[in-house]
C-alpha positions as CSV (number, residue, x, y, z in Angstrom):
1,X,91.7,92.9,80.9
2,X,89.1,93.1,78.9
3,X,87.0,96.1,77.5
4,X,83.5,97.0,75.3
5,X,82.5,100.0,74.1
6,X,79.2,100.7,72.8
7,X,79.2,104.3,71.1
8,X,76.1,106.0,70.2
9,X,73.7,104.2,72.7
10,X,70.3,105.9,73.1
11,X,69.8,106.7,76.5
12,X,66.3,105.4,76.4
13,X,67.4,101.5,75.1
14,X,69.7,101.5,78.6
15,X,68.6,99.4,81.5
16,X,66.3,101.4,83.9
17,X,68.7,101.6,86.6
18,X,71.9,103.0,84.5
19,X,69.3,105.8,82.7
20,X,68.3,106.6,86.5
21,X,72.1,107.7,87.5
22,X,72.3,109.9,83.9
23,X,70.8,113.6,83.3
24,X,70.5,113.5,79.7
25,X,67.4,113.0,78.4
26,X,65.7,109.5,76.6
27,X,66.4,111.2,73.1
28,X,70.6,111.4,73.8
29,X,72.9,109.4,73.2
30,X,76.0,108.2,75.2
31,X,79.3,105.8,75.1
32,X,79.5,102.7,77.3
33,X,82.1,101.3,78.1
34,X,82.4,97.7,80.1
35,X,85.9,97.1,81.7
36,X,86.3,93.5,83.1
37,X,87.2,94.1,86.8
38,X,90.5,93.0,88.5
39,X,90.5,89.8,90.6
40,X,92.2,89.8,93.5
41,X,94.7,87.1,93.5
42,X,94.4,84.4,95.8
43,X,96.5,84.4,98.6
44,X,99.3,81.5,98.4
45,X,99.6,79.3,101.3
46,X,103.6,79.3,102.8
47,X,104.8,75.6,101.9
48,X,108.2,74.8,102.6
49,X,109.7,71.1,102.1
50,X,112.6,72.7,104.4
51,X,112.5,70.5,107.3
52,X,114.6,73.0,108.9
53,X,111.6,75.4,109.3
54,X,110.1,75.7,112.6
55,X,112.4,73.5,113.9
56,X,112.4,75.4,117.6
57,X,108.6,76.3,117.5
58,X,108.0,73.8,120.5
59,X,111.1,74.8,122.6
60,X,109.5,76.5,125.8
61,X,112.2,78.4,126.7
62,X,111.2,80.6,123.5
63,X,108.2,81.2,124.1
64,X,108.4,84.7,124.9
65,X,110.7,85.5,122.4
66,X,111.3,89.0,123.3
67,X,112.3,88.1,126.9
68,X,114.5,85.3,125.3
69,X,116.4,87.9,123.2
70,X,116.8,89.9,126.0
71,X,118.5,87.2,128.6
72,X,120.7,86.5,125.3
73,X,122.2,90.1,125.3
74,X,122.0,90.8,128.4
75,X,125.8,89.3,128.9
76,X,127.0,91.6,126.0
77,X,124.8,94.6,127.3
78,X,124.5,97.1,130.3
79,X,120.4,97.9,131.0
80,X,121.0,101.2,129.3
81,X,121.6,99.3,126.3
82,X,125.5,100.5,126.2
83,X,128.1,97.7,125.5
84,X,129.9,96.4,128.6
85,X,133.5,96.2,128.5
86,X,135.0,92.6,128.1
């Protein structure tokens, strides 16, 4: 990042609308300081040359996955969510 600093700036030779924020009067003098701001990186877009990836995303029967899941266990589970004996 990159940074100025101006020391010993009269108050009076800064731009209207940065003496209008300050209290000191036109005869002071201040330190400015000018940071370069931070840019926000850009998001990345997900590429994959898997072609394993979203290799079920059209099966229907998955379409509610959580209901999917739940048929799935159900044979190892009782509804109270204890195991059932085998």
């Amino acid at each position: 990042m990159s940074t100025v600093v101006f020391k010993h700036v009269p108050v009076a030779e800064l731009p209207e609308k940065w003496r209008a924020g300050l209290s000191q009067a036109g005869s002071a003098t201040v330190t400015v300081r000018i940071e370069e701001e931070a840019q926000a990186a850009p998001a990345e877009e997900f590429v994959t040359d898997d072609p394993l990836f979203g290799m079920w995303r059209d099966r229907e029967d998955m379409a509610d996955v959580s209901g999917y899941v739940r048929k799935l266990r159900a044979s190892r589970f009782n509804d109270d969510g204890s195991r059932r004996d085998a």
